[in-house]
C-alpha positions, 0 to 999 in steps of 0.5 A, spaced: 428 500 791 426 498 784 419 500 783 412 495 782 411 495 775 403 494 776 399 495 770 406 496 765 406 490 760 412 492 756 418 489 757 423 494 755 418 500 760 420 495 766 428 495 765 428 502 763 424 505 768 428 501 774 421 496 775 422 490 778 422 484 772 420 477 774 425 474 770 422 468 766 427 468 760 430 460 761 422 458 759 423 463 754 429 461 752 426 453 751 421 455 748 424 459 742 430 454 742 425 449 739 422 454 734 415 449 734 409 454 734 407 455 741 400 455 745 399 458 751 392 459 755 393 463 762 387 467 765 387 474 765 392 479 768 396 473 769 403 475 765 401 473 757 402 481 755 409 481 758 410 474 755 408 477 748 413 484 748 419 480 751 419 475 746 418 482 742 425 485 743 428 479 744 428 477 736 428 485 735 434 483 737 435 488 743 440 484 746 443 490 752 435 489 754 437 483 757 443 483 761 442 480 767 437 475 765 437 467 763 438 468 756 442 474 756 449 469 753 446 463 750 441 467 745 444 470 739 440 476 738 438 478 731 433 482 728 428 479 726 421 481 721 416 481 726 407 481 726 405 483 733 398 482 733 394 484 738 386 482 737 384 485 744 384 491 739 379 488 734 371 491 733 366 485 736 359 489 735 358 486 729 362 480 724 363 487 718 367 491 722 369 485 726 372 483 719 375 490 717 378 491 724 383 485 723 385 488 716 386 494 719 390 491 725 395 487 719 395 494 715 398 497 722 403 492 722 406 494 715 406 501 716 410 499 722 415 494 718 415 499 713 411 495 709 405 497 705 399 493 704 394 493 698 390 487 700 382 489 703 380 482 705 384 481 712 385 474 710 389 476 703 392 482 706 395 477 712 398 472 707 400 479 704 404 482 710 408 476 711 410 474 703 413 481 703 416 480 710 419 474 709 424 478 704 427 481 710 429 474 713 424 469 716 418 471 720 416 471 728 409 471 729 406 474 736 397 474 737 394 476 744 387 475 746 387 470 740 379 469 742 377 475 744 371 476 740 369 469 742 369 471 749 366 477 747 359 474 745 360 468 749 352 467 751 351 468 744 353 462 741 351 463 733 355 469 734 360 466 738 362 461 732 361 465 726 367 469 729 371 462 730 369 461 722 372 468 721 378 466 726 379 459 723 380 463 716 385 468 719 389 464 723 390 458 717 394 462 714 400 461 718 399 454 717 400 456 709 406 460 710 410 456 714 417 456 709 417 462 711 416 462 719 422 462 724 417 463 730 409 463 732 406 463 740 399 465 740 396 466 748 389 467 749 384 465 756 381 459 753 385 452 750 382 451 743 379 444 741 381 440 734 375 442 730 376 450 733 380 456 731 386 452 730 384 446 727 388 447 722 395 448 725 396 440 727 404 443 728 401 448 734 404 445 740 399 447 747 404 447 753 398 450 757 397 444 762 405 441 762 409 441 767 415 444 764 411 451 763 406 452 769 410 456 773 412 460 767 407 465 768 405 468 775 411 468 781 412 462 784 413 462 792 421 463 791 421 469 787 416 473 791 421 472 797 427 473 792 424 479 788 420 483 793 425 482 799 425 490 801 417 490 799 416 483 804 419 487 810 416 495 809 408 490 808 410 487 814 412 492 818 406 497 817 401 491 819 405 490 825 407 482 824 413 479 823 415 477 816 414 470 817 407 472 818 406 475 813 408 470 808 403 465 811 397 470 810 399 471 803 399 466 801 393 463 804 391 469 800 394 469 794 397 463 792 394 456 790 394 458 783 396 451 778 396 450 771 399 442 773 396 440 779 402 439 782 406 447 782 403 453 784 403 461 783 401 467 785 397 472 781 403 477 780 396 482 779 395 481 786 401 481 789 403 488 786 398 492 788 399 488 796 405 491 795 402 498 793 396 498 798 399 494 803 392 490 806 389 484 804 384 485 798 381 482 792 385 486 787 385 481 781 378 479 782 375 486 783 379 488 777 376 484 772 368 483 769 364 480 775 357 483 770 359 478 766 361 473 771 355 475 775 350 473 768 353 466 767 353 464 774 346 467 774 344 463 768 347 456 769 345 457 777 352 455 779 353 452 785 361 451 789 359 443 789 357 443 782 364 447 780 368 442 785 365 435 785 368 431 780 375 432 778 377 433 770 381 430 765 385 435 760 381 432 755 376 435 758 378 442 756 378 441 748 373 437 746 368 443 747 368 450 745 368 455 750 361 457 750 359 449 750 364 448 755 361 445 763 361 451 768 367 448 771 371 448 765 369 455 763 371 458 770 378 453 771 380 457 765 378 464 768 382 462 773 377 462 778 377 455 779 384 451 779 388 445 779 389 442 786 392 436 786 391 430 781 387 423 782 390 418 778 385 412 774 390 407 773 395 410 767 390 416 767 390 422 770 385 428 773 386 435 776 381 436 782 379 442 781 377 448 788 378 456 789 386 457 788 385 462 794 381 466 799 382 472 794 377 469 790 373 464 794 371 470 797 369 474 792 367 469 787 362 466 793 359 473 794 357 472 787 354 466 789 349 469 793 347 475 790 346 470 783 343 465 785 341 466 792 337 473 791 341 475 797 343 482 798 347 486 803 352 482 802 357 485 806 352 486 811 353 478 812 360 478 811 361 483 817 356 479 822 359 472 821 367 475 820 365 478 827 363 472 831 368 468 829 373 473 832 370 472 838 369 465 837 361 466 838 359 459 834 352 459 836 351 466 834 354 464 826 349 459 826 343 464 828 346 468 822 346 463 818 339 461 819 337 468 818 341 468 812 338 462 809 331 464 812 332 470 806 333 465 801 326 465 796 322 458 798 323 456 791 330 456 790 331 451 796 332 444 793 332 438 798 339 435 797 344 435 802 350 437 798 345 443 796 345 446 804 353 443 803 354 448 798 350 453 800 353 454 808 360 453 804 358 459 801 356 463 806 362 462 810 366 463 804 364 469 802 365 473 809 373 471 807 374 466 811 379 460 809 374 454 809 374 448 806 369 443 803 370 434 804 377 435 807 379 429 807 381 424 813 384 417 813 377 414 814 372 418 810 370 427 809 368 431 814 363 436 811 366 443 812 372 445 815 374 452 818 381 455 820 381 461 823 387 464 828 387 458 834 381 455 832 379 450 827 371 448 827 368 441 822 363 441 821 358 436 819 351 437 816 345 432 815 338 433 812 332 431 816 336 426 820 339 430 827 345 434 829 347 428 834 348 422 828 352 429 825 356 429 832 356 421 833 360 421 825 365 427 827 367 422 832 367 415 830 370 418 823 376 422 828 375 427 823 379 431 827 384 426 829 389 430 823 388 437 826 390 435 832 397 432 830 399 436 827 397 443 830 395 440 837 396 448 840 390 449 836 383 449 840 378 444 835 370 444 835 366 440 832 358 442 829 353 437 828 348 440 824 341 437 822 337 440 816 329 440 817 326 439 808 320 442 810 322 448 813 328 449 809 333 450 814 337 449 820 334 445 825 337 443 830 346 443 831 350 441 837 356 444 839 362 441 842 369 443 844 374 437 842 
C-alpha cells in the first residue's frame, strides 16, 4: 500500500518514496503546451507547491519521474534554466529587510544554476539572473506565495501597499525580459487586480476561476475512490460502516470545495490526515491561522448572512486589493467560503457563495461565536446541542439556544431578523451539525434546514411576530414537500419560532411532526 504523502510537497520525494501522487500532469501538460504566463489563486494546503516542483522536474527534464503520468509520452523532456522563487521565504517585519530578502532569494537561485550574482538591488539582480541565465537556453519562471508579504500585513493597509510597490517593481521584470522566457506560472491565496502586483504583465493568463482548471488542484470525487481504494476500506472497517457509508460522510465532510461553481473537490490536506487518523475532524482549518481569522472576523463583525446573501461576479475579485476587498471576497479566496452554484443575469454570470462543507462550517462558526458573540466554552455548546439532536430532544435544543443567546451582551443584539437567522444558523453549525440557511422550495426559502441521521428538522423564524404565523408559512409554503419525495424514509419536523426584540430572545416556538 503506497504511503500518504502528507505535509510532503516535492515531487520527486513523493514518486522515490512509494507516496501516493494524485496525478494532475494532463492540466500541466495544457498549460505548459501554450507556453502563455500562467496565474493561479488557490487556498492554502491546496496543492500550489506540489504544482510549482512537478513543473520543476518536468523542464528539469526528469523524464523517468513521470513514468506512469499523463505527460510521460507527449512532453519532450528537456533541461531548461529555471528561477524557482519562493517568497514565502522572504523577511515582511520591515520593507529594508523585506527588500534584501528577495535579492537574497534571487542570489540563491544563482548559486544553484551556477550563477554568480553581483547586483545588491533585488530589482537588478533579478533582470541579472535571467540575462545570464538565458545563455543556457530559454528561462522557465516558477514564484510561490507571490503575495505573501501582502498577506502578511493585511491589516496594515499602508503597509500592505508599499510592498505591492516593492512586488509590482519585482515582478515587471518578467515582463522586460520576455525574448528570453520559454515559461512563467506564479501562484498565490488571493487573484490580483489590473492596478495591483501585476498590472504590468498584460500577457498573464489568470485561469484561477476557469472551468478547464478547477479541478486542477485538490481530489476530485473520482480520484479519492480510484487512489485511495485500500485507504477507503481500512477507514471504513475501523468505524464499523460500510464503504459506501463512508464516502457519503466524507463527503458531507470534505467535499464542496469549487473554483467554477459547477465542479467541486476535496481539500486533499484533509483527505490525507482522514486517512491517517481515521476520524472525522478539522484537519484543514485547525492547521492553519484561525488568530488572525479570529481579528478579521472580530474587526469587521462578521456575520454567516453578511458572508452568503448576495452572490458575486469574478469581477468582484480583482477590482480591490485584498485588504480593501469585502469580507466575502477575502474569505471565499481563503477557502472558507466557496462557490456553490451560478446565477445567471441575462448573459452574466454569478457564483452563490456558502461553506464548502462541515469541516469548515463548523469551525469557522465557533470562530463566529467567540468573535463576535463574546461567547465562550464553545465546546460546552457544541456537546450540548450534538447530544440532544441525537435523541431528537428538540424542545431541549431550543432551551439551549436561549441559554446560549441569553449569554450574549445586550449591546451586541440587533433588531434584525436576518440577524437572529444568522445567529441560530451559527449555533447549530458550530455543534457540527450539516445545517443549512434559505434552502430554497418551489415556492419560496424555509429559514434553516437541519439534516441529522433519519431526521430532518425546517425551521422558520419570525421577529416579534408569533411562532404559529412561522408554522402557518412551512405549511402553506410546503417547504417540506422536497424532503418528502425524495427521502420519504426520513421523519421530518417543523419548528416555528418567534423572536421577542425587547427581550432579545426566543419567545415562543412550536413544534411539529410532518
Amino acid at each position: 500500500m503506497k504511503k500518504l504523502p502528507i505535509g510532503i510537497q516535492d515531487y520527486k520525494k513523493i514518486i522515490e518514496g512509494n507516496y501516493i501522487y494524485v496525478d494532475k500532469t494532463k492540466y500541466i501538460y495544457n498549460l505548459i503546451s501554450s507556453e502563455v504566463p500562467i496565474f493561479l489563486s488557490r487556498p492554502r494546503r491546496f496543492g500550489k507547491s506540489l504544482t510549482i516542483s512537478t513543473l520543476y522536474y518536468i523542464f528539469n527534464g526528469e523524464k523517468e519521474l513521470f513514468k506512469d503520468t499523463y505527460i510521460y509520452d507527449k512532453w519532450e523532456f528537456k533541461e531548461y534554466p529555471i528561477i524557482r522563487l519562493n517568497v514565502l521565504l522572504a523577511a515582511t517585519d520591515n520593507e529594508e529587510r523585506f527588500k534584501k530578502s528577495l535579492t537574497k532569494l534571487i542570489k540563491q537561485e544563482g548559486q544553484r544554476n551556477n550563477v554568480e550574482i553581483i547586483e545588491e538591488d533585488y530589482k537588478f539582480a533579478f533582470d541579472e539572473l535571467i540575462i545570464k541565465l538565458s545563455k543556457k537556453g530559454k528561462v522557465v519562471i516558477l514564484v510561490d506565495e507571490y503575495e505573501k508579504p501582502i498577506l502578511d500585513n493585511i491589516n496594515n493597509k499602508e503597509k500592505a501597499e508599499r510592498y505591492r510597490e516593492i512586488l509590482r517593481d519585482f515582478y515587471v521584470t518578467i515582463k522586460s525580459r520576455d525574448e528570453y522566457i520559454k515559461f512563467v506560472f506564479l501562484t498565490g491565496i488571493t487573484k490580483f487586480t489590473k492596478t495591483g502586483v501585476f498590472s504590468a504583465l498584460n500577457n498573464l493568463n489568470d485561469i484561477s476561476l476557469d472551468n478547464d482548471y478547477s479541478q486542477m488542484l485538490g481530489y476530485t470525487q473520482e480520484e479519492l475512490e480510484s487512489y485511495f481504494k485500500e485507504y477507503i476500506k481500512e477507514t471504513a472497517e475501523k468505524l464499523k460502516i460500510t464503504e459506501k457509508e463512508l464516502l457519503q460522510e466524507m463527503k458531507k465532510y470534505y467535499n464542496g470545495f469549487s473554483f467554477d461553481g459547477e465542479h467541486f473537490v476535496y481539500n486533499p490536506f484533509s483527505i490525507l490526515k482522514f486517512f491517517q487518523k481515521k476520524e472525522f475532524q478539522n484537519y484543514w482549518f485547525e492547521s492553519g491561522s484561525p488568530s488572525f481569522i479570529y481579528e478579521y472576523i472580530k474587526g469587521k463583525k462578521v456575520t454567516y448572512e453578511e458572508l452568503t446573501k448576495y452572490p458575486v461576479s469574478a469581477m468582484d475579485f480583482s477590482t480591490r486589493e485584498i485588504e480593501d476587498a469585502k469580507a466575502n471576497i477575502f474569505f471565499a479566496q481563503a477557502g472558507y467560503l466557496t462557490f456553490k452554484g451560478i446565477k445567471r443575469y441575462g448573459l452574466r454570470k454569478k457564483y452563490i457563495l456558502d461553506y464548502p462543507n462541515i469541516e469548515v462550517k463548523n469551525s469557522f462558526s465557533e470562530l463566529i461565536l467567540e468573535a463576535n458573540y463574546g461567547l465562550e466554552e464553545i465546546e460546552e455548546i457544541e456537546n450540548k446541542i450534538y447530544e440532544k439532536i441525537e435523541t431528537n430532544e428538540i424542545e431541549e435544543i431550543i432551551e439551549e439556544i436561549k441559554r446560549i443567546i441569553s449569554a450574549i451582551p445586550y449591546n451586541l443584539h440587533q433588531k434584525r431578523e436576518s440577524y437572529y437567522h444568522s445567529l441560530i444558523y451559527t449555533i447549530l453549525a458550530s455543534a457540527g451539525l450539516n445545517v443549512t440557511a434559505e434552502e430554497l422550495t418551489n415556492l419560496g426559502r424555509s429559514d434553516l434546514v437541519l439534516e441529522h441521521n433519519d431526521k430532518i428538522y425546517l425551521f422558520e423564524i419570525k421577529l416579534d411576530k408569533s411562532a404559529k404565523e412561522a408554522i402557518e408559512q412551512i405549511k402553506e409554503k410546503k417547504y417540506y414537500e422536497k424532503y418528502m419525495s425524495k427521502n420519504n424514509e426520513k421523519e421530518i419536523y417543523i419548528i416555528g419560532i418567534n423572536i421577542d426584540s425587547e427581550k432579545r430572545n426566543i419567545d415562543k416556538y412550536i413544534i411539529e411532526k410532518i
